[in-house]
C-alpha positions in Angstrom: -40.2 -51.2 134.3 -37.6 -48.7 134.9 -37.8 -45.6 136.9 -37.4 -43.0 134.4 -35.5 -40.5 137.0 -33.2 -43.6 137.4 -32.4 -43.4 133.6 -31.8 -39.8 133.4 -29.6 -40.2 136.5 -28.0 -43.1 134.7 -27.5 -41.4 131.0 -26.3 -38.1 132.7 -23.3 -40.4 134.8 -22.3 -41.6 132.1 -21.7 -38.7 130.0 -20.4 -37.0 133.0 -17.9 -40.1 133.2 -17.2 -39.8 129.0 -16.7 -35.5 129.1 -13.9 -36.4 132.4 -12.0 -39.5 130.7 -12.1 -37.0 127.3 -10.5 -33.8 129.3 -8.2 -35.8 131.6 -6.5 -37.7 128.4 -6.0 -34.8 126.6 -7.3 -33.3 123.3 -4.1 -32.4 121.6 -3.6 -34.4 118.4 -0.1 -34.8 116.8 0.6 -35.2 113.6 2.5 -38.1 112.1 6.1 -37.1 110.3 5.0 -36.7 106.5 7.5 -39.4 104.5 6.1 -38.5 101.1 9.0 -37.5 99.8 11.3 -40.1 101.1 8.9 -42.6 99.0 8.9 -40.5 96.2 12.9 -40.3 95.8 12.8 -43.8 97.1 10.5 -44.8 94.1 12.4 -42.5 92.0 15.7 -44.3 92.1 14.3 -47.3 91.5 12.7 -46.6 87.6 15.5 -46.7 84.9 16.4 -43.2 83.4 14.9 -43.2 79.8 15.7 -41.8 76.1 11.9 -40.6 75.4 9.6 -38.8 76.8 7.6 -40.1 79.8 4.0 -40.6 80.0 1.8 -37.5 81.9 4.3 -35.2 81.2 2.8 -31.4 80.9 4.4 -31.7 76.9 2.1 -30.3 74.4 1.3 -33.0 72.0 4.0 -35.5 73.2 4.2 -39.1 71.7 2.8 -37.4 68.5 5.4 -37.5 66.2 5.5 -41.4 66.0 1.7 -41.5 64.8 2.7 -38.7 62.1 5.6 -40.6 60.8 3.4 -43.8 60.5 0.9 -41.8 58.3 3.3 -40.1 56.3 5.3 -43.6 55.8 2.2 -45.3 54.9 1.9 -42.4 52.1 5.5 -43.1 50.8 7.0 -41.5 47.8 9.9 -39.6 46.7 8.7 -36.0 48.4 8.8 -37.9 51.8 12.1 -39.2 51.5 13.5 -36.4 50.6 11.9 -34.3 53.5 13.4 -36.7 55.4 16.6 -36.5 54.2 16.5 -32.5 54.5 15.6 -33.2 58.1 18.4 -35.2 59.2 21.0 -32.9 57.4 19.9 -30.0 59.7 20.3 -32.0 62.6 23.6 -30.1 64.8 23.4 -33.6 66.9 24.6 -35.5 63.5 27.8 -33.4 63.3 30.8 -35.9 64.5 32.4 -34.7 67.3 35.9 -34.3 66.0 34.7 -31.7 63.9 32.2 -30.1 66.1 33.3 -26.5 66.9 33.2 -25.5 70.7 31.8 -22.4 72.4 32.1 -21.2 75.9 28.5 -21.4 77.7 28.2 -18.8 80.6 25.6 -21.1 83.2 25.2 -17.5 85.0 22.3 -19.5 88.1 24.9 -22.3 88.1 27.9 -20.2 88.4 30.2 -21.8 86.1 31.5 -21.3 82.0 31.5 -24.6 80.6 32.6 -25.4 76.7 29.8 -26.7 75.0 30.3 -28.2 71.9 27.7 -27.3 68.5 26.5 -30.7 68.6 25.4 -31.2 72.1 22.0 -29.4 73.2 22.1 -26.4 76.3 20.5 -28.9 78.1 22.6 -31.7 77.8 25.8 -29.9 78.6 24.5 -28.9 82.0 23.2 -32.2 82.6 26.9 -33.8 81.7 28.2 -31.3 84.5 25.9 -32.7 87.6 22.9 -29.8 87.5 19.2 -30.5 88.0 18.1 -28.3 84.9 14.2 -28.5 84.6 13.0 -30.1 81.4 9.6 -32.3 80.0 9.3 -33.1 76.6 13.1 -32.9 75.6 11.1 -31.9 72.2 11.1 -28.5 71.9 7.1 -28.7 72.2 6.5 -27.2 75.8 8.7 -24.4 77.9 10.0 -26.7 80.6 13.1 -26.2 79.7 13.2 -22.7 78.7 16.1 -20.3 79.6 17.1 -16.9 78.1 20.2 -15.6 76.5 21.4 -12.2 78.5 23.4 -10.9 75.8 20.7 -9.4 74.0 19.9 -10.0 70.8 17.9 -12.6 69.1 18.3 -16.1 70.6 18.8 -17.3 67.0 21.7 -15.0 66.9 23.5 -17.5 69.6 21.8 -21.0 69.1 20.0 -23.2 66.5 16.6 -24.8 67.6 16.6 -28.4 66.2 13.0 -28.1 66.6 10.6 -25.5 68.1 7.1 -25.6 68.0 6.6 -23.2 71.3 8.7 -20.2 70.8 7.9 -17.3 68.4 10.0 -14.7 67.3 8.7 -12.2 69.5 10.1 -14.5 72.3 13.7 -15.4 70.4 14.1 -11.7 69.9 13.7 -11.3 73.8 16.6 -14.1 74.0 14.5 -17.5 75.0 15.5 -20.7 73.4 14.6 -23.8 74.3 17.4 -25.4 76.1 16.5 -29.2 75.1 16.9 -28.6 71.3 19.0 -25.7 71.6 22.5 -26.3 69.9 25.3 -23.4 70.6 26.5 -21.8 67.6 28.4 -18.6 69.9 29.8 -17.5 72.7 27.1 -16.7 75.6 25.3 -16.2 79.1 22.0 -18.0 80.0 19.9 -17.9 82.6 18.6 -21.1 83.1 14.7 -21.9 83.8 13.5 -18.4 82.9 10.1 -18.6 80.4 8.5 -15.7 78.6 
């Protein structure tokens, strides 16, 4: 049997020995460098730029047009076809560049007046010159990508919306557009990444 005084003596040594090696090494931790981002842009370079809309984005209803135009070609018809028709002829993007007409874009955050031609979106322009404009759905169906048009007035006054389904007119008559489907149709100012 053991002398219980001798295991008291013993447990107490031994945390007496535990608390010493604990205070003499230190109890300062350190962090380790945070690399998230460097994986992130790492992993970033590595996926091919795409043409649609990716997966996750914070788009309202994105990827829903393709189910719609399966339904409505399932339906067929004459009233279709020409809705489609009507469609395409409003598109600015469908205008042939040697006839498009070219406006001077004021980038006021990026400094710069660019010609942008009435065929190529707001946001495309700025992307051809090098800038990081913010943008999701390239849709018109979230406000990513909004800006707003400092010469007053209603946006519409300045720029044709391809498709909209976020702004209202309460919003265009404050000057926001939708720089994504937004297609120049004046001379103007913006100030990029500015939402109602």
């Amino acid at each position: 049997m053991v002398d219980p005084l001798l295991g008291i003596g013993l447990g107490a040594l031994f945390t007496l020995i535990a608390v010493t090696l604990h205070v003499t090494r230190g109890t300062e931790w350190t962090p380790t460098e945070d690399i998230s981002e460097e994986i992130l842009e790492r992993r970033a370079a590595t996926v091919a730029e795409t043409d649609f809309p990716e997966p996750m984005n914070r788009a309202i209803g994105a990827g829903g047009g393709a189910a719609g135009a399966v339904a409505a070609g399932e339906a067929g018809g004459e009233l279709e076809e020409a809705g489609a028709e009507e469609a395409a002829g409003d598109d600015p993007s469908a205008i042939p560049d040697d006839e498009a007409e070219v406006f001077e874009i004021e980038y006021v955050k990026e400094g710069t007046t660019i010609e942008v031609k009435e065929n190529e979106t707001l946001l495309e322009a700025g992307e051809e010159e090098g800038w990081d404009l913010p943008y999701a759905c390239r849709q018109g169906q979230c406000i990513s990508c909004s800006g707003q048009i400092t010469d007053g007035g209603h946006s519409e006054d300045y720029v044709v919306h391809h498709t909209n389904e976020m702004l209202g007119d309460e919003e265009m008559s404050e000057g926001y557009t939708l720089t994504c489907v937004a297609y120049p149709t004046a001379d103007f100012s913006l100030q990029t990444g500015e939402s109602p």
